[in-house]
PDB file with SEQRES, HELIX, SHEET and CRYST1 records, atoms N, CA, C and O in Angstrom:
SEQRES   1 A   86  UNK UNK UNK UNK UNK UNK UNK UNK UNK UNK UNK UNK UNK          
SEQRES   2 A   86  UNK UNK UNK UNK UNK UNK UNK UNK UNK UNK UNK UNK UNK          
SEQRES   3 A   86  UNK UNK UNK UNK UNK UNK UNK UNK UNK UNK UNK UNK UNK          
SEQRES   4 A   86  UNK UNK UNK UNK UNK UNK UNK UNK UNK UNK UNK UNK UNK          
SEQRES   5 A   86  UNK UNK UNK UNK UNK UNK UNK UNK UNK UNK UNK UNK UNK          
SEQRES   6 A   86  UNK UNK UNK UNK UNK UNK UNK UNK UNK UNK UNK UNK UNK          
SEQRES   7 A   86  UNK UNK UNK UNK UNK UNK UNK UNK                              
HELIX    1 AA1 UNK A    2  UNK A    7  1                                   6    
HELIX    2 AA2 UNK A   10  UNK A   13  1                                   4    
HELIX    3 AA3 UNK A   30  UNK A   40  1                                  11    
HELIX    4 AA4 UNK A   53  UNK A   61  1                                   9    
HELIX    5 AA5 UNK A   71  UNK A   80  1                                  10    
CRYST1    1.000    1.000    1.000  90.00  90.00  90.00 P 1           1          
ATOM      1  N   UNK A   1     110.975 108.828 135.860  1.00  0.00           N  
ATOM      2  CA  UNK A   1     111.222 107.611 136.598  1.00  0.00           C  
ATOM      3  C   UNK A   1     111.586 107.933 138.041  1.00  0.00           C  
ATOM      4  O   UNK A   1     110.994 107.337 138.942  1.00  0.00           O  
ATOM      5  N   UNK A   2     112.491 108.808 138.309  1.00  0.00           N  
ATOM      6  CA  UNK A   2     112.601 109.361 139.473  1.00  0.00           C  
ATOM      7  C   UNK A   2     111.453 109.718 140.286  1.00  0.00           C  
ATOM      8  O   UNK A   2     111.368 109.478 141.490  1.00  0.00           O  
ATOM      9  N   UNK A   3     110.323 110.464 139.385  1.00  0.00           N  
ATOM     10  CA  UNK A   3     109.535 111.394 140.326  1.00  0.00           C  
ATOM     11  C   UNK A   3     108.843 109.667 140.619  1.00  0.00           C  
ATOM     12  O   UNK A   3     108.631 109.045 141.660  1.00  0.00           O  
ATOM     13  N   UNK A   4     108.729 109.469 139.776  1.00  0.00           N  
ATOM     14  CA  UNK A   4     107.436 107.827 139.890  1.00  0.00           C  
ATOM     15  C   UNK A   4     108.116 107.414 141.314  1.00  0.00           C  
ATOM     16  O   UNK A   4     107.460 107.445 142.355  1.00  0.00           O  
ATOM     17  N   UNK A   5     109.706 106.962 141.266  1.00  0.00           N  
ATOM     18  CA  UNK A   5     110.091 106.006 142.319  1.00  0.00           C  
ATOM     19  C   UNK A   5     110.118 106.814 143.603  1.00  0.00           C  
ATOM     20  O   UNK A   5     110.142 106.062 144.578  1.00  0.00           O  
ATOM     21  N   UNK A   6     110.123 107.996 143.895  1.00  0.00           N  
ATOM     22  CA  UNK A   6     110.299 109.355 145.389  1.00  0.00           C  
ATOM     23  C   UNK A   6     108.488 109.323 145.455  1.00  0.00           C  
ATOM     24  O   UNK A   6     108.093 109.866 146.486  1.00  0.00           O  
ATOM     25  N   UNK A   7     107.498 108.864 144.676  1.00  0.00           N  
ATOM     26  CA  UNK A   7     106.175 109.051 144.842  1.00  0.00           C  
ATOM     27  C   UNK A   7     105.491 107.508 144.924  1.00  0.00           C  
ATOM     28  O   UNK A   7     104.474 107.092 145.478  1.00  0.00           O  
ATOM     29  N   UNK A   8     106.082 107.141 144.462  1.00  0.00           N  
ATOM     30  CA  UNK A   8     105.094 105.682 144.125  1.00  0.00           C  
ATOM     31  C   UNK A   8     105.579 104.481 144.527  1.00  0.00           C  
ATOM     32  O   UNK A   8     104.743 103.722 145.018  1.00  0.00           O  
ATOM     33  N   UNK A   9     107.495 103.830 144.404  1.00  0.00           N  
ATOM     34  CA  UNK A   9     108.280 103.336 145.579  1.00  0.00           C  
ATOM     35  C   UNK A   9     108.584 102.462 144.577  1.00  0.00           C  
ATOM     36  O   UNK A   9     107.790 102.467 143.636  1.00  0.00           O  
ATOM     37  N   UNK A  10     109.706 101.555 144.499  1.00  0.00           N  
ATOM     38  CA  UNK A  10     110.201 101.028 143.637  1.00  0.00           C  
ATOM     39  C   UNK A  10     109.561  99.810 142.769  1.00  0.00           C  
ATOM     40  O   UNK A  10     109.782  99.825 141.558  1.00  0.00           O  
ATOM     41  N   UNK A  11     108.813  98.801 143.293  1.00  0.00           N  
ATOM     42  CA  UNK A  11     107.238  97.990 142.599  1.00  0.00           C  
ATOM     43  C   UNK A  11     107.142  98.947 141.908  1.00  0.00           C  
ATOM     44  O   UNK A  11     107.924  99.206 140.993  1.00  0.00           O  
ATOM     45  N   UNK A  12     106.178  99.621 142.229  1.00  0.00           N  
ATOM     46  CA  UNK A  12     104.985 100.276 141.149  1.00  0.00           C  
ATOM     47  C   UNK A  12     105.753 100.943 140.117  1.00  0.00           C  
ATOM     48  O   UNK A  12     105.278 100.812 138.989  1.00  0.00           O  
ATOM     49  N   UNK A  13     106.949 101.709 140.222  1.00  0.00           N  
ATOM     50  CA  UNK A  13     107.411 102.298 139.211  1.00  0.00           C  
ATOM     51  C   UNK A  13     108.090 100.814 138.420  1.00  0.00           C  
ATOM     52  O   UNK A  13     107.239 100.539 137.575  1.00  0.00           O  
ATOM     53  N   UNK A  14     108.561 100.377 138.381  1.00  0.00           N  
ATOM     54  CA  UNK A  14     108.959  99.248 137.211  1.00  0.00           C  
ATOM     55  C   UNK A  14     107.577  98.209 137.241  1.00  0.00           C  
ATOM     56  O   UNK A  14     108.035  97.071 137.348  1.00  0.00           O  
ATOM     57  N   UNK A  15     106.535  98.168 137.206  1.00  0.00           N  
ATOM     58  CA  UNK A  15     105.586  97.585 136.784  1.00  0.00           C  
ATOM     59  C   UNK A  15     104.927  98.544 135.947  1.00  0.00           C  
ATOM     60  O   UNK A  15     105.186  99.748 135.973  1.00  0.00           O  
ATOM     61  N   UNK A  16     103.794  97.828 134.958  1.00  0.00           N  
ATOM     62  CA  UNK A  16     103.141  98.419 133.838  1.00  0.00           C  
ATOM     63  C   UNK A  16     102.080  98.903 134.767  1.00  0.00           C  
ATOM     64  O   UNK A  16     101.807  98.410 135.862  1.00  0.00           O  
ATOM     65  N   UNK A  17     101.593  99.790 134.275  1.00  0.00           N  
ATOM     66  CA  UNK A  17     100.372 100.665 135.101  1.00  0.00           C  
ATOM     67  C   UNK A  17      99.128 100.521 134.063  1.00  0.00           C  
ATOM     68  O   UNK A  17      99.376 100.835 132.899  1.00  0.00           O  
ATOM     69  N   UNK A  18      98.245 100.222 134.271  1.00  0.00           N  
ATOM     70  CA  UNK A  18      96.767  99.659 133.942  1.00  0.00           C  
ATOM     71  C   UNK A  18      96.289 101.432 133.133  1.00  0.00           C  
ATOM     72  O   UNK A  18      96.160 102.534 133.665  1.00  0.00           O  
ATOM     73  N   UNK A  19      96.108 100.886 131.362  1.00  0.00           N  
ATOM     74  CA  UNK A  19      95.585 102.201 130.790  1.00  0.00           C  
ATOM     75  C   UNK A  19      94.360 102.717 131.384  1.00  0.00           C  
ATOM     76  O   UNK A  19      93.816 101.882 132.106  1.00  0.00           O  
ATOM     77  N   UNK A  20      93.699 103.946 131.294  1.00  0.00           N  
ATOM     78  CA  UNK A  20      92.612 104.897 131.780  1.00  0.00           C  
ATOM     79  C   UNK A  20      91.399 104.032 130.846  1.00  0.00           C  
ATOM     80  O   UNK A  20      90.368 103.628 131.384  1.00  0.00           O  
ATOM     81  N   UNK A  21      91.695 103.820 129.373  1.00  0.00           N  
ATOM     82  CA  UNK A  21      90.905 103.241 128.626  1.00  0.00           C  
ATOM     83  C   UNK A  21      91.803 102.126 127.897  1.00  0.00           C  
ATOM     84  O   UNK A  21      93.011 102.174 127.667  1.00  0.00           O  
ATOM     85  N   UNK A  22      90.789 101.003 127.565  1.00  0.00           N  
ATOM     86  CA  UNK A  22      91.037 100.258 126.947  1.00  0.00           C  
ATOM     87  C   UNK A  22      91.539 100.205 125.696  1.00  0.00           C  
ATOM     88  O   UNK A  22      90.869 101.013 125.052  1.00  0.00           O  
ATOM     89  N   UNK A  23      92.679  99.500 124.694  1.00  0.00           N  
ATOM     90  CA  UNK A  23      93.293 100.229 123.402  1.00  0.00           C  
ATOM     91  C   UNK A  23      92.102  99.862 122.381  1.00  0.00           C  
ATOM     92  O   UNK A  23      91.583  98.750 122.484  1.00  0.00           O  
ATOM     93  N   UNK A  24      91.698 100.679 121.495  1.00  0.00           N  
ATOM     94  CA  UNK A  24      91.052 100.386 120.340  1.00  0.00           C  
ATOM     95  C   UNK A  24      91.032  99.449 119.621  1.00  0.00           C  
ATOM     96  O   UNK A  24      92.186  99.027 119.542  1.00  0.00           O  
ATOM     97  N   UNK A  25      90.584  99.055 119.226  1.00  0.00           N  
ATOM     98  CA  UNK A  25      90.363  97.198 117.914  1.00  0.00           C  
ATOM     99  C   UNK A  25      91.034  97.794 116.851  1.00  0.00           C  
ATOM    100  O   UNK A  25      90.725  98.887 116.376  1.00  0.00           O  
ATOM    101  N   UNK A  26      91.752  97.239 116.553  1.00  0.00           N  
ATOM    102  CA  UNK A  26      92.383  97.622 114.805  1.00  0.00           C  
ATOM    103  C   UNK A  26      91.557  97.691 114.389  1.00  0.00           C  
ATOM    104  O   UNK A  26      90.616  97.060 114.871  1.00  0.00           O  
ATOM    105  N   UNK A  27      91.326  98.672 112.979  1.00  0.00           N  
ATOM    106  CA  UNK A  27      90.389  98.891 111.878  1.00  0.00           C  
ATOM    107  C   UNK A  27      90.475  97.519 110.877  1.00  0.00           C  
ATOM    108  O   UNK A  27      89.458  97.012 110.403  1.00  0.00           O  
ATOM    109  N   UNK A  28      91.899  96.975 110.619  1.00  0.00           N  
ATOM    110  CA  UNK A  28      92.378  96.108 109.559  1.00  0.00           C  
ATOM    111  C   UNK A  28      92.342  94.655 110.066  1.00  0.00           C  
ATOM    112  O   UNK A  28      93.328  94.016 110.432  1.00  0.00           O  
ATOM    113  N   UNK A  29      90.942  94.179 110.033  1.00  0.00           N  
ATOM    114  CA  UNK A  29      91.239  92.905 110.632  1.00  0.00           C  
ATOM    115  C   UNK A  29      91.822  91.708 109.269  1.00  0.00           C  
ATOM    116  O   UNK A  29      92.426  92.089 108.266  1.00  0.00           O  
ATOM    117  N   UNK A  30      91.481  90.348 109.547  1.00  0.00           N  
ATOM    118  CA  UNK A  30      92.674  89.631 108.210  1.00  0.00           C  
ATOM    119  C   UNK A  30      91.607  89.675 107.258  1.00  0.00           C  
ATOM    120  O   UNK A  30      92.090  90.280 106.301  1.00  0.00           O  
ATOM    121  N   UNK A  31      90.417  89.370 106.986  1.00  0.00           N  
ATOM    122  CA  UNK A  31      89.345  89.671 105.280  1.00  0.00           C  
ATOM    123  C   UNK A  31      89.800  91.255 105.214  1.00  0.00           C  
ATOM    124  O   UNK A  31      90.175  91.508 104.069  1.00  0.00           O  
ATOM    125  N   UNK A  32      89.867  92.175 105.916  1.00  0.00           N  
ATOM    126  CA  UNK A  32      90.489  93.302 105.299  1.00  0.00           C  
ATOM    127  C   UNK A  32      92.005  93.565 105.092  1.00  0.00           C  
ATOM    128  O   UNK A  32      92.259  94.481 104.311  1.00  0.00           O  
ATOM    129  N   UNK A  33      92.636  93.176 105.433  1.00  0.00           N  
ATOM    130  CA  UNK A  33      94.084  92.843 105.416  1.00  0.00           C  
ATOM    131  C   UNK A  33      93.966  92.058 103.745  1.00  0.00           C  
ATOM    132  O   UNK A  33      94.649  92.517 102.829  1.00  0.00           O  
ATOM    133  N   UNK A  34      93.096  90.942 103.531  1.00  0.00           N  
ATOM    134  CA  UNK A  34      93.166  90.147 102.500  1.00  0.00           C  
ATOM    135  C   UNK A  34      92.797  90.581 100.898  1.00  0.00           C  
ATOM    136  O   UNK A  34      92.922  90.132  99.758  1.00  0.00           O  
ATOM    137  N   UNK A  35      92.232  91.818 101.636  1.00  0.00           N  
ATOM    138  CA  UNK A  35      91.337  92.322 100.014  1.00  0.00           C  
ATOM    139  C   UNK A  35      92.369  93.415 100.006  1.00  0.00           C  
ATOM    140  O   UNK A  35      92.842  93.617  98.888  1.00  0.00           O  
ATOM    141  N   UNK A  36      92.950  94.352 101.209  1.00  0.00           N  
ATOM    142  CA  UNK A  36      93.925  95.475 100.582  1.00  0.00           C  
ATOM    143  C   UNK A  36      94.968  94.484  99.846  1.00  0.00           C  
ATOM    144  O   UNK A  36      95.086  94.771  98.655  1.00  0.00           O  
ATOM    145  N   UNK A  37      95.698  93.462 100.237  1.00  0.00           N  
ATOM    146  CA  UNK A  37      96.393  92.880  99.570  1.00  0.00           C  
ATOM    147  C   UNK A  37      95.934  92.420  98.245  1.00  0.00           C  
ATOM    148  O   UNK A  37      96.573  92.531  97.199  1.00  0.00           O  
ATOM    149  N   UNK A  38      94.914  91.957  98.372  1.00  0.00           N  
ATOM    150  CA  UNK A  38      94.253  91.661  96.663  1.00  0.00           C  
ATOM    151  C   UNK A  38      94.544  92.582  95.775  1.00  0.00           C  
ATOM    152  O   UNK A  38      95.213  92.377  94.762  1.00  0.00           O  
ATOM    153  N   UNK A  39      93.925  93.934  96.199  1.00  0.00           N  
ATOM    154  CA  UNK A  39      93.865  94.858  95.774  1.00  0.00           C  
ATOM    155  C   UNK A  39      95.203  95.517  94.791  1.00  0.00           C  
ATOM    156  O   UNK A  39      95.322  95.981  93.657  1.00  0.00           O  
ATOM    157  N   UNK A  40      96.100  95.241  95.983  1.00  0.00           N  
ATOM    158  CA  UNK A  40      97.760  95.964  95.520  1.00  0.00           C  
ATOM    159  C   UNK A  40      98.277  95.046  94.636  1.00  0.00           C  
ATOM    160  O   UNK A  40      99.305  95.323  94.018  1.00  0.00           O  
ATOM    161  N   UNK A  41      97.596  93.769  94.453  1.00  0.00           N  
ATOM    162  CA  UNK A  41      98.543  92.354  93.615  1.00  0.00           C  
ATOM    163  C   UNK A  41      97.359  92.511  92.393  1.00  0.00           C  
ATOM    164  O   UNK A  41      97.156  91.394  91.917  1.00  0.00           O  
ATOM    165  N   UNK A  42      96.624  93.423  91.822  1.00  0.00           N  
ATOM    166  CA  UNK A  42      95.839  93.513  90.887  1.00  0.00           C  
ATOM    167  C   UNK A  42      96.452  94.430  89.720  1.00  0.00           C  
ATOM    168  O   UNK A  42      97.609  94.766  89.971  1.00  0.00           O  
ATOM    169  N   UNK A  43      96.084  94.783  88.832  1.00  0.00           N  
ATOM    170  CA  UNK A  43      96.798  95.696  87.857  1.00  0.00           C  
ATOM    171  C   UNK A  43      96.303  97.185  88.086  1.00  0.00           C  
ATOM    172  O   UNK A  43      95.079  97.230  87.963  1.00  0.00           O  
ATOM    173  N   UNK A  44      96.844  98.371  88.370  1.00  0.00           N  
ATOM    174  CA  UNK A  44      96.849  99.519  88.519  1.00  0.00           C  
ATOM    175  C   UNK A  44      95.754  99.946  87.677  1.00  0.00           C  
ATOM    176  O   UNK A  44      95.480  99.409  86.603  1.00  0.00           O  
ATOM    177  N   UNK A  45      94.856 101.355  88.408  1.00  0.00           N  
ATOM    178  CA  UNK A  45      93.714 102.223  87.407  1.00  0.00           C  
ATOM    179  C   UNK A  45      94.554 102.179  85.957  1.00  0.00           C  
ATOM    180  O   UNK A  45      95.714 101.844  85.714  1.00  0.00           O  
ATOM    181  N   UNK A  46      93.564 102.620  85.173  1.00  0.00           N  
ATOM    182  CA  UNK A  46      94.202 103.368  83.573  1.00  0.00           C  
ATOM    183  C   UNK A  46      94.646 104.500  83.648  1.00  0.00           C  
ATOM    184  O   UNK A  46      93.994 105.482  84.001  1.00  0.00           O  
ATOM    185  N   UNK A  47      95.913 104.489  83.295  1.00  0.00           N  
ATOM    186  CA  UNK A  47      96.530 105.570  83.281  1.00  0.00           C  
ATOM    187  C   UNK A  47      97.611 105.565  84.322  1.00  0.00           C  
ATOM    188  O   UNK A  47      98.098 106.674  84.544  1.00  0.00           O  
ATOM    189  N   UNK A  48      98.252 104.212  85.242  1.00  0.00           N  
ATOM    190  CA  UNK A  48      98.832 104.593  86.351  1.00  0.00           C  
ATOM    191  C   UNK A  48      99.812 103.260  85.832  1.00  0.00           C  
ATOM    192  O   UNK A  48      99.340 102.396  85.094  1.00  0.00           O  
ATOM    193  N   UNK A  49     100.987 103.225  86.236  1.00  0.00           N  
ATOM    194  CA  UNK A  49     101.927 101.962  85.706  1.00  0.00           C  
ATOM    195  C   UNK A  49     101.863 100.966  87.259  1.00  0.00           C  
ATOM    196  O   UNK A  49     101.905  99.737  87.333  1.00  0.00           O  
ATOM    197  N   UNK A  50     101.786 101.645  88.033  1.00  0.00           N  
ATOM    198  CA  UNK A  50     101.429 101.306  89.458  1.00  0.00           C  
ATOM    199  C   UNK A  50     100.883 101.135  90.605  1.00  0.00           C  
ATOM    200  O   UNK A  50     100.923 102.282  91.048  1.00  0.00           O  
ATOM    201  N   UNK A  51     100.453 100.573  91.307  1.00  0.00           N  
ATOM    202  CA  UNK A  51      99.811 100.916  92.490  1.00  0.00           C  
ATOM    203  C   UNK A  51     100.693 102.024  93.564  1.00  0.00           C  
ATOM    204  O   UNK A  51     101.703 101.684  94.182  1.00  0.00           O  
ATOM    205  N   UNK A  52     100.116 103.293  93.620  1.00  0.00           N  
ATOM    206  CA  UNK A  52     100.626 103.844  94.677  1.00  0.00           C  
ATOM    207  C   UNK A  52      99.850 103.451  96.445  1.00  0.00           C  
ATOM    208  O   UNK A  52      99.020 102.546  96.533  1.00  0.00           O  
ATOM    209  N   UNK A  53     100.157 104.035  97.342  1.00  0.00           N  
ATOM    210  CA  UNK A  53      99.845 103.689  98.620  1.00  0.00           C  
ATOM    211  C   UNK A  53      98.441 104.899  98.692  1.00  0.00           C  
ATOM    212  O   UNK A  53      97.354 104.582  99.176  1.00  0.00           O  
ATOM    213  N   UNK A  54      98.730 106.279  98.118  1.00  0.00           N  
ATOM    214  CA  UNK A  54      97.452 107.050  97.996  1.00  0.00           C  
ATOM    215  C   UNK A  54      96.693 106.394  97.041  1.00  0.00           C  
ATOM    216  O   UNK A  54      95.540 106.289  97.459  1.00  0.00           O  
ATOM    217  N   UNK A  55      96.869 105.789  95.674  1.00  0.00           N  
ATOM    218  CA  UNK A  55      95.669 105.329  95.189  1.00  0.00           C  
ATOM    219  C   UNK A  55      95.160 104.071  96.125  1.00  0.00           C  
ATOM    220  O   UNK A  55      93.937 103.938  96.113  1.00  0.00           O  
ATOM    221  N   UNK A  56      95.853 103.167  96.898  1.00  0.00           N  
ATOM    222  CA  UNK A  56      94.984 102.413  96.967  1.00  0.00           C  
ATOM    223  C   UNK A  56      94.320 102.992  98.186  1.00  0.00           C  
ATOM    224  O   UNK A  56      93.157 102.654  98.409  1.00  0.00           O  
ATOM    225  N   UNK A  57      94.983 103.898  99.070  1.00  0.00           N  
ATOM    226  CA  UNK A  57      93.413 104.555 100.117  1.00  0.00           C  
ATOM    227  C   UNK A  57      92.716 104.832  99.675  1.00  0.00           C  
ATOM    228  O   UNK A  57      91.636 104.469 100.139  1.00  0.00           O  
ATOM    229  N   UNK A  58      92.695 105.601  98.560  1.00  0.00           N  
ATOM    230  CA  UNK A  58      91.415 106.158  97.961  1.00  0.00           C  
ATOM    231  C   UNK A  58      90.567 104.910  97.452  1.00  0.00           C  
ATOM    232  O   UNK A  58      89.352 104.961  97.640  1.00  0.00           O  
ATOM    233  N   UNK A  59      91.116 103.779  96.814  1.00  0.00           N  
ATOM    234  CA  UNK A  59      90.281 102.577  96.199  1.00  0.00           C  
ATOM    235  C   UNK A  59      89.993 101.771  97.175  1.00  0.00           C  
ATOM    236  O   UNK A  59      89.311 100.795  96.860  1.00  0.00           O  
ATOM    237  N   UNK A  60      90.336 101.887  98.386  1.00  0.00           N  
ATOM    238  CA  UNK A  60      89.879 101.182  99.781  1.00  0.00           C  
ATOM    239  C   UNK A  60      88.427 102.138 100.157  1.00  0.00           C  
ATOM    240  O   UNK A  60      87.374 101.584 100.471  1.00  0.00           O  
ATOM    241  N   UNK A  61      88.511 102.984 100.106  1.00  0.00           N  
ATOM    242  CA  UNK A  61      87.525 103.960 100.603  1.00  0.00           C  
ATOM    243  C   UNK A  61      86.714 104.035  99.567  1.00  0.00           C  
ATOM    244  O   UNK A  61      85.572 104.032 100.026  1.00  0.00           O  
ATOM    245  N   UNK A  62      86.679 104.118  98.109  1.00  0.00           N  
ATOM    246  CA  UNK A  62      85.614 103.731  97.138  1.00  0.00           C  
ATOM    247  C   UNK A  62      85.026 102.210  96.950  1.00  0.00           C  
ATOM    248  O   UNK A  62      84.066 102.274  96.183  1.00  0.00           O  
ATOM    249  N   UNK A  63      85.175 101.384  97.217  1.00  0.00           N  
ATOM    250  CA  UNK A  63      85.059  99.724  97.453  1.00  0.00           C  
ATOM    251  C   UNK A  63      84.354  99.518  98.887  1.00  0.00           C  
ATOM    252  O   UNK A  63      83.754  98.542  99.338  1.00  0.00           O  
ATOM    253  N   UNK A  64      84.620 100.710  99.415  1.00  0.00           N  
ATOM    254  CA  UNK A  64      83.765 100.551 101.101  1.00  0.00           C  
ATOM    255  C   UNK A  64      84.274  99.273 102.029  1.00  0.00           C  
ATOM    256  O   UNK A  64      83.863  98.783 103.081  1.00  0.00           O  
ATOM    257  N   UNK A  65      85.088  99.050 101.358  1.00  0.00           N  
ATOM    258  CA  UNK A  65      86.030  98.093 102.165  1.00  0.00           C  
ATOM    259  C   UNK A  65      86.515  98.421 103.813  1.00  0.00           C  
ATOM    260  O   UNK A  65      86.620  97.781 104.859  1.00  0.00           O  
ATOM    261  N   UNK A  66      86.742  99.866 103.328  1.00  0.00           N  
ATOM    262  CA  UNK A  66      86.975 100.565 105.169  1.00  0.00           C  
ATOM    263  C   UNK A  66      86.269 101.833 104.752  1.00  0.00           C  
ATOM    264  O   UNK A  66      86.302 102.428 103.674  1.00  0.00           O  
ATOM    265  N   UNK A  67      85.374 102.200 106.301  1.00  0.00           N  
ATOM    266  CA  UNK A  67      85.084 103.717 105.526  1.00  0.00           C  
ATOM    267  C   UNK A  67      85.776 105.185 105.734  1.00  0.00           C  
ATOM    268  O   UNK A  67      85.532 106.275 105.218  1.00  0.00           O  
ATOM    269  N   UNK A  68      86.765 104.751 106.730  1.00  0.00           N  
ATOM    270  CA  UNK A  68      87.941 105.580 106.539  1.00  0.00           C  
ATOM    271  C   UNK A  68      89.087 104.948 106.406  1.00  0.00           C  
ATOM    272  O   UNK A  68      88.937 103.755 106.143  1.00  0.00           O  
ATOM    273  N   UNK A  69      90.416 105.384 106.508  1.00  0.00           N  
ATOM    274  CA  UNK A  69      91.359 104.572 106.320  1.00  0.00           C  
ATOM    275  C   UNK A  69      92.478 105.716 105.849  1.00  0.00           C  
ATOM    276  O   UNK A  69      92.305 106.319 104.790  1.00  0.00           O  
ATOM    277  N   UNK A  70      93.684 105.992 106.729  1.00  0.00           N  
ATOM    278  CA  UNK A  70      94.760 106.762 106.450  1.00  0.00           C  
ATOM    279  C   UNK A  70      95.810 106.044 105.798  1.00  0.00           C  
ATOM    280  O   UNK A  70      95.826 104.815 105.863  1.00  0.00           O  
ATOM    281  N   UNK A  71      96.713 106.695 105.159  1.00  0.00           N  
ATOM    282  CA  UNK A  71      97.371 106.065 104.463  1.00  0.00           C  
ATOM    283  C   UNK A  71      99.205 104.987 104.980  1.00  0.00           C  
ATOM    284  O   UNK A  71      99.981 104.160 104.501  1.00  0.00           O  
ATOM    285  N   UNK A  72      99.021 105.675 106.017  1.00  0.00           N  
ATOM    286  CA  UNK A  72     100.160 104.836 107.343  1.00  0.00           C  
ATOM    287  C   UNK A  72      99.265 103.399 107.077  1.00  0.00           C  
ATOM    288  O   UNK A  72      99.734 102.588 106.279  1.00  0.00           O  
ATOM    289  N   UNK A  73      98.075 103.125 107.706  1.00  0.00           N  
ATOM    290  CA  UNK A  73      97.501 102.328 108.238  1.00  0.00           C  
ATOM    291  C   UNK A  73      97.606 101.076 106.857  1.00  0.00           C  
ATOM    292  O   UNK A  73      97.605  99.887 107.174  1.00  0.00           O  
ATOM    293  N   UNK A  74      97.665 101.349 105.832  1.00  0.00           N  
ATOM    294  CA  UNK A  74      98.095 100.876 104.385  1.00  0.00           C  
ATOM    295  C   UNK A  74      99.473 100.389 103.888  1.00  0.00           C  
ATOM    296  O   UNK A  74      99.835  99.346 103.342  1.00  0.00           O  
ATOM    297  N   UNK A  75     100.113 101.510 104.268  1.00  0.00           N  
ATOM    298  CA  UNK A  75     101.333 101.142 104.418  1.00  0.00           C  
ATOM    299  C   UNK A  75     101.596 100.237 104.878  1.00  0.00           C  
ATOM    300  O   UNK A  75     101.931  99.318 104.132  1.00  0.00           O  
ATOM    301  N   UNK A  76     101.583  99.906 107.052  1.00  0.00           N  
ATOM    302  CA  UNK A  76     101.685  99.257 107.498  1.00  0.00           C  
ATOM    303  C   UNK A  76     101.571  97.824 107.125  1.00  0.00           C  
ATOM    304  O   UNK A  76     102.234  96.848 107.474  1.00  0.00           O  
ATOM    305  N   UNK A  77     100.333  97.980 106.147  1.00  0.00           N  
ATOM    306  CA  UNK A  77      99.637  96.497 105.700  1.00  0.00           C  
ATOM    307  C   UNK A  77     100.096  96.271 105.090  1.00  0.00           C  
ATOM    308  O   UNK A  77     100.253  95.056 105.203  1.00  0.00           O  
ATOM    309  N   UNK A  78     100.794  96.773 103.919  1.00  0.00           N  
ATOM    310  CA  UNK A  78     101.780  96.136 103.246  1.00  0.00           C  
ATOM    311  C   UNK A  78     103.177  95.700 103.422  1.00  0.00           C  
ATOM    312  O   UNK A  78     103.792  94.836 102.797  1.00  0.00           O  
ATOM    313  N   UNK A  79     103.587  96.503 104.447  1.00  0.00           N  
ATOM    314  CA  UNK A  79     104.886  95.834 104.639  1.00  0.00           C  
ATOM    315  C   UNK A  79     104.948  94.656 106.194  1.00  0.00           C  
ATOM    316  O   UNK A  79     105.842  93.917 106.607  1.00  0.00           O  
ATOM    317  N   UNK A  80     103.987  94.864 106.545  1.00  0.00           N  
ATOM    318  CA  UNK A  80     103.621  93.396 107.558  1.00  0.00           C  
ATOM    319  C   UNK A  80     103.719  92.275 106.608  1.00  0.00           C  
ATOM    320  O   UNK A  80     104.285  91.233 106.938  1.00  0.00           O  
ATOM    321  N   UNK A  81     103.243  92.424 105.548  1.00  0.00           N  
ATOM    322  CA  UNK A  81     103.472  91.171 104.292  1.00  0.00           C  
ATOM    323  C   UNK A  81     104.471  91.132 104.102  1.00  0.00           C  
ATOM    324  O   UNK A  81     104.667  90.007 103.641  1.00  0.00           O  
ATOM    325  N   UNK A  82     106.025  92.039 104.175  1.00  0.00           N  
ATOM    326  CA  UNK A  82     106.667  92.221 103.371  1.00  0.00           C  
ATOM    327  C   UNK A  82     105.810  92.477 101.666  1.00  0.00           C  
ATOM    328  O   UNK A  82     105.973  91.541 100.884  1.00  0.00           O  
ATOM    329  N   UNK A  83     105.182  93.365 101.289  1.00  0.00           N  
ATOM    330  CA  UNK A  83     104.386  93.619  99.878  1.00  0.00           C  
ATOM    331  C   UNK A  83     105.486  95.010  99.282  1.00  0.00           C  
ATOM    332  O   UNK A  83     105.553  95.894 100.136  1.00  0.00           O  
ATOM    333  N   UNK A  84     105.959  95.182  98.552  1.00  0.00           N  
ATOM    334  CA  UNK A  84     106.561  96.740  97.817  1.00  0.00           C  
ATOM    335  C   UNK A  84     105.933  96.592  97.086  1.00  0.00           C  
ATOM    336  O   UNK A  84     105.524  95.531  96.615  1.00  0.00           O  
ATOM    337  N   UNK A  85     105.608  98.078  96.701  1.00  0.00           N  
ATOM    338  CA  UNK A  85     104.505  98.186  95.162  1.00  0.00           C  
ATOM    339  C   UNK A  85     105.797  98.859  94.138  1.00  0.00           C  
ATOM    340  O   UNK A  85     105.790  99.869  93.433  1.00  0.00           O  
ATOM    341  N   UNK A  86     106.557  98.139  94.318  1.00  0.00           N  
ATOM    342  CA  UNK A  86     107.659  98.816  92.742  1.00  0.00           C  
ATOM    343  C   UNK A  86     107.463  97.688  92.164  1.00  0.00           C  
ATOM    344  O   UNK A  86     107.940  97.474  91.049  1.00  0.00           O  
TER     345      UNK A  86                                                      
END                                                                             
């Protein structure tokens, strides 16, 4: 902040400075937002008592619903709902 305000003058350093690139589009728009949620409010594979947050990336990514998809980005989506999978 210093070097900004001895280089750049007191404006420009407390104003937002214009990114190099534009921010990316979310991957999760709301029909995908709507089906991971479907998804987690459905009954778990065989063999699982639960929905975990890794099974459902992996069942997001087999459904082709997203064709990548990390497992933060899942997370996130569920607790923007407020959703817990206990």
């Amino acid at each position: 902040t210093v070097k900004d305000y001895c280089t750049r003058g007191l404006h420009e350093t407390l104003s937002y400075r214009k990114r190099a690139e534009p921010a990316r589009p979310s991957q999760v728009t709301g029909e995908v937002e709507a089906r991971i949620i479907a998804l987690a409010c459905s009954e778990p594979p065989e063999g699982y008592a639960r929905w975990t947050v890794r099974l459902l990336t992996r069942r997001v990514i087999e459904l082709n619903i997203l064709e990548s998809v990390g497992r933060e980005t899942i997370r996130t989506t569920l607790k923007k709902q407020n959703l817990s999978l206990i």
